[in-house]
Backbone as a printed PyTorch tensor [residue, N CA C, xyz], in Angstrom:
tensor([[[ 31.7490, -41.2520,  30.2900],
         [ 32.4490, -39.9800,  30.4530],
         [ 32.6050, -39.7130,  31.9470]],

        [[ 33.9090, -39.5330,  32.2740],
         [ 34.0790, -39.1090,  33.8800],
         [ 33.4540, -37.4690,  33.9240]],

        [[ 32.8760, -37.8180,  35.8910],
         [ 32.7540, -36.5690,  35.9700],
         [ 33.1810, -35.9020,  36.7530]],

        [[ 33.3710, -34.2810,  36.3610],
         [ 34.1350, -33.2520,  37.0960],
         [ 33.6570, -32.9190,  37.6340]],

        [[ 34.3980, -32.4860,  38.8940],
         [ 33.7260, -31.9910,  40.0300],
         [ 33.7350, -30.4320,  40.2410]],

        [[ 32.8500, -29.6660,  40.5520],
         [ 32.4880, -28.1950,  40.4590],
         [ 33.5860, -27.2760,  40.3630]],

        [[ 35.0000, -27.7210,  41.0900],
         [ 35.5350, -26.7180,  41.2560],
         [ 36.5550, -26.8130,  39.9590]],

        [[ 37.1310, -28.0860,  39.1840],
         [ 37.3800, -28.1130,  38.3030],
         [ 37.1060, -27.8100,  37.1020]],

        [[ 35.4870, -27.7320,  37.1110],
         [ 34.8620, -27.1710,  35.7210],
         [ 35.1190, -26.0650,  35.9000]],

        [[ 34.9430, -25.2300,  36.9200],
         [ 35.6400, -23.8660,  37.6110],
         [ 36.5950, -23.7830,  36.7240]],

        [[ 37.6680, -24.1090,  37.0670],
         [ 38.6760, -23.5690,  36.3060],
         [ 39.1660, -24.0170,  34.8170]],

        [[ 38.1140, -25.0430,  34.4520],
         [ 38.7090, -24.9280,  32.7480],
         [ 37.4680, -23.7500,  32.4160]],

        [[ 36.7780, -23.2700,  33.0420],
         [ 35.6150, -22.5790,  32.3100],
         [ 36.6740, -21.4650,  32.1860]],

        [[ 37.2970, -20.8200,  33.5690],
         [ 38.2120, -20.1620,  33.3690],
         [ 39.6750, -20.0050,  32.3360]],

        [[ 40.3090, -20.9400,  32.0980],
         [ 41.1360, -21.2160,  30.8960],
         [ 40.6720, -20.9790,  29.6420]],

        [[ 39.2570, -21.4220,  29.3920],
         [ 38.5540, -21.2940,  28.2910],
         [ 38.3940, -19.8740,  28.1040]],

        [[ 38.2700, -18.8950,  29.2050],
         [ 37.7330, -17.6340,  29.2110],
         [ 38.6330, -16.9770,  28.9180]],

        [[ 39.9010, -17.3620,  29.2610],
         [ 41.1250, -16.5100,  29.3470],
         [ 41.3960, -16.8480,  27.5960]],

        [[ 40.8280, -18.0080,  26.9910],
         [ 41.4980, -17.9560,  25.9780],
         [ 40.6860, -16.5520,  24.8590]],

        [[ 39.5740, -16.3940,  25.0500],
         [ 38.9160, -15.6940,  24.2010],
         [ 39.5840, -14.4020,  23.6520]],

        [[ 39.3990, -14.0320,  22.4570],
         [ 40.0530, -12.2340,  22.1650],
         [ 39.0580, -12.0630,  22.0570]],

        [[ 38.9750, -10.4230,  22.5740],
         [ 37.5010,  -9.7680,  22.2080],
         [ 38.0290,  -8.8470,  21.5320]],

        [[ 37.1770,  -8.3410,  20.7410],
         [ 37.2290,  -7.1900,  19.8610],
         [ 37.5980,  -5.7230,  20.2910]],

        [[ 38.6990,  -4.7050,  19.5050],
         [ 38.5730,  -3.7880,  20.2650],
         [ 36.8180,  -3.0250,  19.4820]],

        [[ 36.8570,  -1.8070,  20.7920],
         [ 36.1160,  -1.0390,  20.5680],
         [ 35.8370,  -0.3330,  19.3470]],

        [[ 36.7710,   0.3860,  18.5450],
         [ 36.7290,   0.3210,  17.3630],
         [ 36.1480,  -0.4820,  16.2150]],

        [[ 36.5890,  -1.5160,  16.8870],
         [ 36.2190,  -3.0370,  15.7060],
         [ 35.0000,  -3.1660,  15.7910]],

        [[ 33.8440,  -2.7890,  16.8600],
         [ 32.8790,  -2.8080,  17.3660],
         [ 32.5230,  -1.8970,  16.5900]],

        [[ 32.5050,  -0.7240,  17.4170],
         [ 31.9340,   0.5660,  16.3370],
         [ 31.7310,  -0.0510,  15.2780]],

        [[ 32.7980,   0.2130,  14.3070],
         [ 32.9150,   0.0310,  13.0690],
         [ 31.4330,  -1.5930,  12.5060]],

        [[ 31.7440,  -2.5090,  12.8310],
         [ 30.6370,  -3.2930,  12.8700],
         [ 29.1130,  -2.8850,  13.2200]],

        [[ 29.0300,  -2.5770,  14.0370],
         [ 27.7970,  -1.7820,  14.3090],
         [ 27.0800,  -1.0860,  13.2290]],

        [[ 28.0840,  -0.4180,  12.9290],
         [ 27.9200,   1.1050,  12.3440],
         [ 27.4440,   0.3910,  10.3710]],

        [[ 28.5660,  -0.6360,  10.3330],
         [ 28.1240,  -1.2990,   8.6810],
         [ 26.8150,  -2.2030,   8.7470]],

        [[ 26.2870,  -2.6120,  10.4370],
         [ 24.9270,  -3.7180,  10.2410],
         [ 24.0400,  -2.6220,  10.2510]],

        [[ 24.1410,  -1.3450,  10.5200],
         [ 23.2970,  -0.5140,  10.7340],
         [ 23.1310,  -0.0060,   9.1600]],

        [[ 23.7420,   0.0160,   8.6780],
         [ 23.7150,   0.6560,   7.0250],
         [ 23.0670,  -0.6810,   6.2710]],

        [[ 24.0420,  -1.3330,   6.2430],
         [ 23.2190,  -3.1200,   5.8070],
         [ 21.5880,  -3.1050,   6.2640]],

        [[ 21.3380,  -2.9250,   7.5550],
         [ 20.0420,  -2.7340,   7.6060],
         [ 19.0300,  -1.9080,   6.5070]],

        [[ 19.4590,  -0.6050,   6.8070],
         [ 18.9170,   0.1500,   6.3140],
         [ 18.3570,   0.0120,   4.6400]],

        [[ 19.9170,  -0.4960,   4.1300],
         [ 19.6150,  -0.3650,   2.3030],
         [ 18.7660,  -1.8850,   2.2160]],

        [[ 18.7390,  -2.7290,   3.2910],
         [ 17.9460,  -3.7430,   2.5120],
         [ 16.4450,  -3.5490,   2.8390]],

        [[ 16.1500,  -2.3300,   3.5780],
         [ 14.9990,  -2.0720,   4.2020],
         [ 14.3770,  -1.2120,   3.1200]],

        [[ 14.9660,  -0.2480,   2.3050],
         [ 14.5260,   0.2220,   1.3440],
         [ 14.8320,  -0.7820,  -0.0990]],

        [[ 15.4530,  -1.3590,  -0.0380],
         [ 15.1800,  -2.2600,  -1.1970],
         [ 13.8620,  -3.1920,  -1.2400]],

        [[ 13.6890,  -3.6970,  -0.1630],
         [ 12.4700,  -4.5360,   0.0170],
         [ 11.1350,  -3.5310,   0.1920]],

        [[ 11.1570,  -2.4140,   0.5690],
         [ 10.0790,  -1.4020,   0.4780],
         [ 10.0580,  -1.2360,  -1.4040]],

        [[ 10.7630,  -1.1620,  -2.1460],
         [ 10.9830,  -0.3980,  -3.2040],
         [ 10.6100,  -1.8230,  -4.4460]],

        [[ 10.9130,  -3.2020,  -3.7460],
         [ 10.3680,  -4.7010,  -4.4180],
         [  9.1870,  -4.7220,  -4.2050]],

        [[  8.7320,  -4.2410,  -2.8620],
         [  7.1990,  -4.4740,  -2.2460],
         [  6.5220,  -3.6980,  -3.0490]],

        [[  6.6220,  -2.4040,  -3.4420],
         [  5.7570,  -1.0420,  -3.7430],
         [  5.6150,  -1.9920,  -5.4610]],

        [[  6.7940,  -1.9210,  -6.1870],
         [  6.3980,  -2.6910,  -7.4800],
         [  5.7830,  -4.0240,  -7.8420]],

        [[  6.1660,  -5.3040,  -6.7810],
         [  4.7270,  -5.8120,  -6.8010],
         [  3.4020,  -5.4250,  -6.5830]],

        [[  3.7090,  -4.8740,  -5.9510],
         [  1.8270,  -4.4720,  -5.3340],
         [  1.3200,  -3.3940,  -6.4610]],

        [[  2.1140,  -2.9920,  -7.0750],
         [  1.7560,  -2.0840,  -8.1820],
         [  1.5050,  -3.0220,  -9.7730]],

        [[  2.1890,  -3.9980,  -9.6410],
         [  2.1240,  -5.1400, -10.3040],
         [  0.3980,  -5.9560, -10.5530]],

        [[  0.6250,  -6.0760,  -9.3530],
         [ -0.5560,  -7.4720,  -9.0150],
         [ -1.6520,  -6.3490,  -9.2720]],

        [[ -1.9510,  -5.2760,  -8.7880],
         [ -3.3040,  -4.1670,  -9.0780],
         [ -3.6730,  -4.2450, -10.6360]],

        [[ -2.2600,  -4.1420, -11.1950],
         [ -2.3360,  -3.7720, -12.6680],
         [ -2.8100,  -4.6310, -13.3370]],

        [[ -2.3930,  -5.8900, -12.9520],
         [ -3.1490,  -7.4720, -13.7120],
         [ -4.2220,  -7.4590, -12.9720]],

        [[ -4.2910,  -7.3290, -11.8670],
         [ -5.9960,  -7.6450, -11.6060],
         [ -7.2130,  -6.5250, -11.5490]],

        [[ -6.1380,  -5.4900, -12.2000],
         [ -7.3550,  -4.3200, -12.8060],
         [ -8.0400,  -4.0910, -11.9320]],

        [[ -7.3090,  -3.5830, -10.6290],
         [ -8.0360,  -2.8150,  -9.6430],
         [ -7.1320,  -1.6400,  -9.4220]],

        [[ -6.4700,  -1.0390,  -9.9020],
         [ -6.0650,   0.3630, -10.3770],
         [ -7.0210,   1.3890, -10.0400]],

        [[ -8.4170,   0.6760, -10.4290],
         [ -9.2540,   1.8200, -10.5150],
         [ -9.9900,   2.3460, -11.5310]]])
């Protein structure tokens, strides 16, 4: 593989950069805003799996009380 010399990688890094779309702000928000909800409901789902195993496993191993 030939190699490039600094100022050339320079500028395909640049070409490469220019090629990118970024997201608008909106599009952002909006993303944010649904990983933040996504978070949330799988955080109470797994609290709400956790609480019924553990309510589970007491019950078979008859430490309930």
């Amino acid at each position: 593989m030939a190699k490039t010399n600094p100022f050339e990688f320079l500028q395909q890094v640049r070409e490469e950069a220019n090629k990118v779309t970024w997201p608008a702000r909106r599009e952002v928000m909006i993303s944010t805003a649904m990983v933040f909800i996504m978070v949330a409901l799988a955080s109470v789902f797994f609290l709400i799996v956790d609480s019924v195993l553990h309510r589970g496993v007491q019950w078979v191993l008859g430490l309930s009380g």
